[in-house]
C-alpha angles and dihedrals in degrees: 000000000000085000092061088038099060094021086122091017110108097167097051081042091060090041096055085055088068108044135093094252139088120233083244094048089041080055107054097037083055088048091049101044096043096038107045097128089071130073128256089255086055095050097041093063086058108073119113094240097058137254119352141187113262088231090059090039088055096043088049094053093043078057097056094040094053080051097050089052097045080055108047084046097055096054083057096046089057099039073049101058089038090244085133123077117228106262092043108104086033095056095047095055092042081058089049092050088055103045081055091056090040080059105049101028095051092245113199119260096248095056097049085053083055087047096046092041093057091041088060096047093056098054096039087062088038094062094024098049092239131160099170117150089253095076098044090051092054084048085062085042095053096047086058086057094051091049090065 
């Protein structure tokens, strides 16, 4: 199913490189979620890799669901422990909510490049503790973006 999803789909391509998940586990959370209203035998039809045993179908989503949680968890131990400026969450899924619109809407190149760049600056002085002026100017850049 992912495979079909992001087979012309660079940047989702790019973005499931630097998650937690693997491209199995990614598969089988989408199957589950947008397919709930099946049964285990029905989903598990669906991976991209084929047929699997419920009992591998079911290890692989429990997986991607541990991983989901340690996520998620993480973004509130460091809001926790104050390592995240204010704007920060707010500003990555506004990124997210754009790169879905990118995505629906037929955004040009360029823009996407001014999306995803902000997007790695972000999360570059996020995990490097960096506050440098780079980042702040994409952000600008960014919000440009967002008004179109």
């Amino acid at each position: 199913m992912l495979q079909k999803i992001i087979s012309n789909d660079e940047v989702a391509k790019n973005l499931i490189k630097k998650t937690m998940f693997t491209q199995s586990q990614l598969d089988t959370l989408l199957i589950d979620k947008i397919n709930n209203h099946l049964s285990l035998d029905q989903k598990r039809i669906l991976r991209d890799a084929g047929e699997v045993s419920k009992g591998s179908f079911a290890r692989t989503l429990k997986q991607a669901e541990k991983n989901l949680e340690k996520s998620l968890y993480t973004v509130i131990i460091l809001e926790y422990f104050s390592m995240l400026q204010e704007n920060d969450i707010m500003n990555l899924l506004r990124v997210g909510a754009l790169l879905n619109k990118a995505k629906l809407q037929k955004i040009p190149e360029d823009k996407i490049q001014v999306i995803i760049g902000s997007l790695s600056l972000t999360i570059e002085r996020i995990s490097k503790s960096k506050n440098d002026d780079a980042a702040i100017n994409n952000l600008n850049s960014f919000e440009e973006v967002e008004k179109d």
